[in-house]
C-alpha positions, 0 to 999 in steps of 0.5 A: 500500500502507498500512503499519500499525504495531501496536505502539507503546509508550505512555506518557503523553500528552506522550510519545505525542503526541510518538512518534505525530507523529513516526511519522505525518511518517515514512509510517506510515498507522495507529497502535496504542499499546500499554499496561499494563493498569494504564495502559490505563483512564487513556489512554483517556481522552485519545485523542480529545485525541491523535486531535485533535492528529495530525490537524493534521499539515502535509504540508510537515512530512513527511520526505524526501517518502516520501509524495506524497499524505499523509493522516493516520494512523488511532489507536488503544490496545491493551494489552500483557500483560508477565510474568504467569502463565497465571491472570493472563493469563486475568483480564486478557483477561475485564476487556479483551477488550470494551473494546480491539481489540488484546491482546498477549502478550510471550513468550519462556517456552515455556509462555507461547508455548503458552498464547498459541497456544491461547487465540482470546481473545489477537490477537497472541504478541509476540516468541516468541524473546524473550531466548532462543537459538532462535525460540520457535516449533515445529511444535506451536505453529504449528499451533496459531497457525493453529488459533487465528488468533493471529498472531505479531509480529517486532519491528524494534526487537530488531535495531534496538537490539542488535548482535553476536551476540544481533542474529545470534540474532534474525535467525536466529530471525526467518528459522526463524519464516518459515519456520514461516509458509510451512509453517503459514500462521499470521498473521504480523505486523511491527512496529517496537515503538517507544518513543522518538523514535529508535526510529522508522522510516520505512516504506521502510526498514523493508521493505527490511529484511525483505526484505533477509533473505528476505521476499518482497513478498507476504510483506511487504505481509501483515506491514504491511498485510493480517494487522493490518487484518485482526485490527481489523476481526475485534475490531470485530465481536467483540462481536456474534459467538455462537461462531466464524464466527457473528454477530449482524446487525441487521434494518436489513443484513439488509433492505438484503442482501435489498433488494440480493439482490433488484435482482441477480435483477432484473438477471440475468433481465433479460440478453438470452437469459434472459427468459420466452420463451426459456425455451420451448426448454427446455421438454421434451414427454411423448414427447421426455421418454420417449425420453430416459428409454428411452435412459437404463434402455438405457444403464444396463442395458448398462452393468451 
């Protein structure tokens, strides 16, 4: 199983080649950093620095052995919308929806809970609960996270960092949001949100967390692994696509999908039983043809 961690608090560029390294020593197998807006242009521009440097990870450097065949961590930059209105919200996605593969929207406001939910231009409603003494989720707006395919992100840093009664209330609220998952079948993600060097955990620890509190390993497997990829691959075909479930294909697939359609024909009229000379036994003359059609106005006849 690969873990995919889609939320990572970006920074500059010390700071993130710091959080990265650290996060890749650790077991994680694909990386999003998440940015301002207003700072998204500016780390573009050093991700290919950052890709450089995460690749001269040592597998000697890996802690406690969690991963016995280490490859390095897949990178890449999203933006994450913090505190702005519904029309704010709107201009940000019409700016970067072409240019990232991943925007998130952190809530916790009711109204911004349900505009996230209705839009199909926003990948992720990040931490719906946020300051607030119940989930930020209803059956309204799971069915509309499932409509929309907007997943949901829990986030491991709110138990990680707060103690008492606000961590009861979070994993009180992550329970209700499973359950509203199991119900609706809305995507579902998990994350760390980390920011710092302490923040970070390994991907052991982190799965026995969410399993400790009633996530079952399917349950897991898709928060790590099957909803992230999934949001990914969708943006990297964003562009090409119409409307919804509809997509732009260039001439060069279309003919090896048809060059492909063609050598499965080949292949299946070549199995043994199916070629032309077996076809003769299905073959029916005009009196068989009768006999069956006189039987056929009988039957019906008798039956009406």
């Amino acid at each position: 199983m690969k873990f995919y961690d889609m939320n990572l608090r970006g920074q500059d560029f010390d700071k993130d080649l710091a959080l990265v390294l650290e996060a890749n020593k650790f077991g994680w197998d694909y990386l999003n950093l998440n940015y301002f807006p207003e700072n998204f242009d500016k780390a573009i521009q050093y991700k290919d620095d950052l890709i450089d440097e995460l690749s001269s990870v040592d597998f000697n450097q890996t802690y406690r052995n969690i991963k016995t065949n280490f490859e390095h961590a897949e990178l890449s930059m999203g933006i994450n919308i913090l505190n702005a209105n519904s029309n704010e919200i709107r201009k940000i996605i019409n700016k970067y929806r072409n240019k990232s593969n991943y925007i998130s929207c952190l809530g916790g406001d009711l109204k911004i809970n349900r505009r996230v939910c209705e839009n199909h231009r926003i990948d992720v409603l990040s931490r719906p609960y946020y300051k607030r003494r119940d989930s930020g989720m209803n059956h309204v707006l799971a069915k509309e996270a499932k409509k929309n395919n907007v997943a949901i992100e829990l986030c491991f840093k709110d138990i990680l960092n707060n103690h008492l009664r606000y961590r009861a209330n979070v994993i009180s609220s992550f329970k209700e949001i499973l359950m509203f998952h199991r119900k609706f079948q809305f995507p579902l993600i998990l994350t760390t949100d980390s920011k710092i060097l302490y923040d970070v955990r390994s991907t052991r620890d982190i799965a026995c967390f969410f399993k400790s509190i009633g996530f079952s390993d399917k349950e897991i497997y898709n928060g790590f692994y099957y909803y992230p990829k999934q949001i990914i691959d969708f943006n990297k075909e964003r562009k090409n696509m119409i409307i919804r479930g509809v997509k732009l294909i260039d001439s060069d697939d279309f003919t090896d999908t048809y060059d492909k359609l063609e050598s499965d024909l080949e292949e299946f009229e070549g199995i043994e039983g199916f070629d032309d000379d077996s076809q003769d036994e299905f073959i029916l003359d005009d009196a068989d043809a009768d006999d069956i059609g006189g039987k056929y106005e009988n039957d019906l006849g008798e039956e009406l």
